[in-house]
N, C-alpha and C positions, 0 to 999 in steps of 0.2 A: 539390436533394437529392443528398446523397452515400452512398457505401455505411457509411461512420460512421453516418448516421442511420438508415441500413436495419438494422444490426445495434443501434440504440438500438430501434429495433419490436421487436425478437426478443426483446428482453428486457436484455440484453447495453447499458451503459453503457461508453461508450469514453472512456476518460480517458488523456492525457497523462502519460507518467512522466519526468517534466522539468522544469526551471524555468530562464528565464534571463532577466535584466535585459535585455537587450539583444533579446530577443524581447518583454518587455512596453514597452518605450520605442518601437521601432521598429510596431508594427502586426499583428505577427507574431502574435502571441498571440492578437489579438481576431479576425485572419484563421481561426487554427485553429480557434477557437471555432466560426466561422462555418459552418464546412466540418465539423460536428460531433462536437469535442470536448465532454465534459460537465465534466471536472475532471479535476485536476489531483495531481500525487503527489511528495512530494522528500525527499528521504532525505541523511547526512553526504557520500554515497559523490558524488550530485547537484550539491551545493553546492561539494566541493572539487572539481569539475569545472569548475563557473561560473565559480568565484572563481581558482581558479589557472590557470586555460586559457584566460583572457578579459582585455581591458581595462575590462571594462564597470564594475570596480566600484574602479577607480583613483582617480578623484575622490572618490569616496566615504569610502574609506579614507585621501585625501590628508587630507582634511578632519576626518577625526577623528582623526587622528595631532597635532593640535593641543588635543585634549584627552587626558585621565587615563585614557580607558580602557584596559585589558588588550586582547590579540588578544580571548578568547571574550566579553567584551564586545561589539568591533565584529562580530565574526560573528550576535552574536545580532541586533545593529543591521540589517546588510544583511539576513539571511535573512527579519527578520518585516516589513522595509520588502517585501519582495519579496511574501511570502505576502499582504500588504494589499491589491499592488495586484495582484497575479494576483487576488484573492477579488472586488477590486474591481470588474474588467473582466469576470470571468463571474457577476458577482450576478444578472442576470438571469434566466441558467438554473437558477440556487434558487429564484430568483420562480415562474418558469414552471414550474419541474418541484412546484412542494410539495412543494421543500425533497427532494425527493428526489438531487439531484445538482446541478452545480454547486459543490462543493466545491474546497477546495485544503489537502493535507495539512502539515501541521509535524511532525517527528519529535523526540521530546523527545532530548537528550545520551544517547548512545549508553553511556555508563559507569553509567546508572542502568538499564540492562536489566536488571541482577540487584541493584535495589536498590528494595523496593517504597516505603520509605515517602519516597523522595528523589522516587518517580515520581509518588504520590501528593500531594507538595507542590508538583511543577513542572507538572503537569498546569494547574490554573487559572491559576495564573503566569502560564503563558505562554496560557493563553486568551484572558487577560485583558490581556496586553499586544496583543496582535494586536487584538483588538477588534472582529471580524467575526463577523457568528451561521453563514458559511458555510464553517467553519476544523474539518478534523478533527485533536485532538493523538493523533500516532501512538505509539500504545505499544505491546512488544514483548510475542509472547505467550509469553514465557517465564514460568519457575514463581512468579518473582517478578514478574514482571507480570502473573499474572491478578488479586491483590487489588487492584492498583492500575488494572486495567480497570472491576472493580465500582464502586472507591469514586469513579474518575471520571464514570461513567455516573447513580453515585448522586446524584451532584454539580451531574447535568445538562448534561454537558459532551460533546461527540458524538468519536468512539474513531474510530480508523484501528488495528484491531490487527494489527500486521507483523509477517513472520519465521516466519509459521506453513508449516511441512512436513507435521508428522503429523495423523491421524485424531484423534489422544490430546490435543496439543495443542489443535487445533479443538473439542475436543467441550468443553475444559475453559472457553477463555474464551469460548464461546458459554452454556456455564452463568454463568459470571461475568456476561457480558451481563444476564441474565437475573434476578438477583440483583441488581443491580444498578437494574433498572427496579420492580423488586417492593417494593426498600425506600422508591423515592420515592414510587409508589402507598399503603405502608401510610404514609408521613410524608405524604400527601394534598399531596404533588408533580404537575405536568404528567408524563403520557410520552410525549405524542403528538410531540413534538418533539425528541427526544433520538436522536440517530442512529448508527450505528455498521456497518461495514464488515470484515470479516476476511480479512486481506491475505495468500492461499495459495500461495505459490510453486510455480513450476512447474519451468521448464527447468532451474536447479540438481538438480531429481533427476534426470532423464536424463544430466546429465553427470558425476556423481557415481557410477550405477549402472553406465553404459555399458562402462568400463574392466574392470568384474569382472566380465564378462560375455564369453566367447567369442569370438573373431571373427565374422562372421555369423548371429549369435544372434537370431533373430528377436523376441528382448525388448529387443532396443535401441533406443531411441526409445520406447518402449510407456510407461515404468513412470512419469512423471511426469502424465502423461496419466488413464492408470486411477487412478493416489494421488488427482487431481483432482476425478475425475468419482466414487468413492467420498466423499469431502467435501461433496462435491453432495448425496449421495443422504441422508448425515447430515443436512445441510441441511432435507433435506424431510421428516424426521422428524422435526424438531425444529419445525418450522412446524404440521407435524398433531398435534401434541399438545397436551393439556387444558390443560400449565402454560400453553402459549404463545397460546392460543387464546383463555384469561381475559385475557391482556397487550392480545393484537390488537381484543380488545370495549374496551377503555380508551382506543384510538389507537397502538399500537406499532408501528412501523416494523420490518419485520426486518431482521436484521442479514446484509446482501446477502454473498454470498461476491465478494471482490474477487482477480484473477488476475494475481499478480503475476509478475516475473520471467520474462514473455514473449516479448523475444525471443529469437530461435532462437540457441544457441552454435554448433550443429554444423554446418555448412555444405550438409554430406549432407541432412541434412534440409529440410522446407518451411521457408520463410523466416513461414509464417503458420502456422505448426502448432500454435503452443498460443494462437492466437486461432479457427481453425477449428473447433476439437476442443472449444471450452468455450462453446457460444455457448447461451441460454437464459434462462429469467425469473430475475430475483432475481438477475442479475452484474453485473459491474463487468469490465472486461479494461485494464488501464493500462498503455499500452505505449511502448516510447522511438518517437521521431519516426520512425526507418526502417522501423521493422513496421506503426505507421501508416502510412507511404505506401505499403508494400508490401499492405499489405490493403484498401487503397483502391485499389489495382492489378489484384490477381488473387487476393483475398481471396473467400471462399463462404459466405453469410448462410443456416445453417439449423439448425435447433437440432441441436444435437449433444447438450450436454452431459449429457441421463440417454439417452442411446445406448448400446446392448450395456453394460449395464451390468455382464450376466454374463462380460462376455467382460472387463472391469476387473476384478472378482473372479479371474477364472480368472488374468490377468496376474500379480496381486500374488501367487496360490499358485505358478503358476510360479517368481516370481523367487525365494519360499522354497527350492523344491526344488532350485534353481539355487546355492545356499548364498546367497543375498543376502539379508540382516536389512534388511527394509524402516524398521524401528525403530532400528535404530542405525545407518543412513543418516542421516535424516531427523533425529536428535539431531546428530550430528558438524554436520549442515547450519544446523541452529540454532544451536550453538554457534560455528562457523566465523564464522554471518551476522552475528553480534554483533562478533564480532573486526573482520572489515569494515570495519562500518562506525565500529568503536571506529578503529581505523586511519587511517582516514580523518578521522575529526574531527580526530585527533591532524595528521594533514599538514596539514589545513587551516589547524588553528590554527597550525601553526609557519610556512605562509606569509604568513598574514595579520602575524605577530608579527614576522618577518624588514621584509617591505612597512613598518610602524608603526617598527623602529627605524632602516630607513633615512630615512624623513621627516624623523623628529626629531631625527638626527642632522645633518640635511642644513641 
């Protein structure tokens, strides 16, 4: 037993926010597993990290540089070969959990964030190429992807909703969710198996507030923390009520708040700060490899997450008074996080594209 597993008692699922060929070939991956990882999270920013800072996927792309495809063709090649056999190697822990965990996310093309009905057609596409029941398509919960969260959930297809900062955000595609499960019920659809996760960043508000803030302001470090554990508290309102409560008598899974964007940027701070501070039933905390080790080091298994609650209310009035617009934070950070990882698809693909013409050239 590891303290990964002690914090999966707590309530708290530890998932991996990483993915690499060369950790699923080599052993590495099913070791993580073992030392208790639950699943698995990957995002454009992930994959041009693998793909251009790695040899692992040289052969790969040797080989299809011998046919017709486009770079974002082979990108779609490597990343859902990948997501197969990551799904493949922890299907287990779907078995054993009832499907509760064990997952391995895909993030749809990052330029259809603000386009619902291109998200609402690649949505099963790409379910459907992957081919695993234990695959979440992550969609972004921006204003154009909350119809495309309902109509995939309508669809029966399980969501990783990403990029969420605000209360406003969260509350909206948690309704979508919900909507979502309601229309396959009245179409006398399953729900008991339809599953979905809301991916709430964390450390980006801290570092984003921290700056307009004073020197020694003792709101520093604070305001990602309270934005979180307010989400939370949403969370359990949304669970005690009637709409959701007719869902959960049908078989409905709730839709777990997952923590994203956890390790620490600021050095000053704990290196486990925003896996400490969130720990409780109904989470997910997905964190890159170093905050994993670091919390298997000198990490603390207790629930935190609905702790001083008032004292997270009091924070966020604070940072008001302090002239800081929690709200147009938390928009710029949404907005920003789409650029990202739109960014980064785009590097991606122009190294894979560069790699394909020097082969074919060759």
């Amino acid at each position: 037993m590891t303290k990964l597993h002690d914090l999966a008692a707590a309530g708290t699922s530890p998932w991996l926010d990483n993915i690499r060929r060369g950790w699923l070939k080599s052993g590495e991956f099913k070791k993580m597993v073992s030392e208790g990882v639950l699943g698995v999270t990957s995002n454009p920013t992930i994959f041009q990290k693998a793909i251009a800072d790695s040899t692992d996927y040289d052969d790969a792309i040797a080989a299809l540089a011998g046919t017709s495809a486009s770079a974002k063709d082979v990108f779609f090649e490597l990343a859902i070969e990948d997501v197969r056999e990551a799904a493949d190697q922890i299907r287990h822990v779907y078995d054993d959990s009832g499907h509760l965990d064990g997952f391995v996310s895909f993030e749809l093309p990052p330029n259809m964030a603000n386009d619902s009905a291109a998200s609402i057609a690649a949505a099963p596409e790409f379910f459907g190429r992957i081919g695993r029941p234990n695959v979440y398509i992550k969609i972004p919960g921006t204003a154009e992807g909350v119809p495309a969260i309902e109509e995939t959930i309508a669809a029966g297809i399980n969501v990783n909703v990403t990029l969420l900062f605000s209360l406003a955000q969260y509350e909206a595609i948690h309704t979508a969710y919900l909507r979502g499960l309601e229309r396959r019920l009245a179409a006398h659809q399953p729900i008991a198996d339809v599953h979905s996760v809301a991916s709430f960043f964390v450390s980006r508000v801290d570092t984003a507030i921290d700056p307009a803030l004073p020197e020694g302001s003792p709101l520093r470090g604070k305001a990602a923390v309270a934005n979180a554990k307010l989400a939370y508290q949403r969370l359990g309102e949304i669970l005690a009520s009637e709409r959701w409560q007719k869902l959960a008598q049908e078989g409905a899974t709730a839709q777990r708040t997952l923590w994203a964007s956890t390790g620490t940027k600021n050095p000053e701070y704990s290196d486990v700060l925003y896996v400490d501070e969130l720990i409780g039933p109904d989470c997910v905390n997905t964190m890159p490899e170093g905050t994993i080790a670091a919390f298997q080091d000198h990490g603390t298994v207790a629930r935190t997450v609905d702790a001083d609650v008032e004292g997270a209310r009091a924070t966020v009035a604070a940072l008001a008074g302090a002239g800081v617009s929690l709200d147009d934070v938390t928009h710029k950070l949404e907005v920003d996080g789409v650029k990202s990882f739109s960014d980064s698809f785009d590097s991606l693909i122009g190294t894979i594209r560069q790699s394909l013409d020097a082969q074919r050239a060759a």
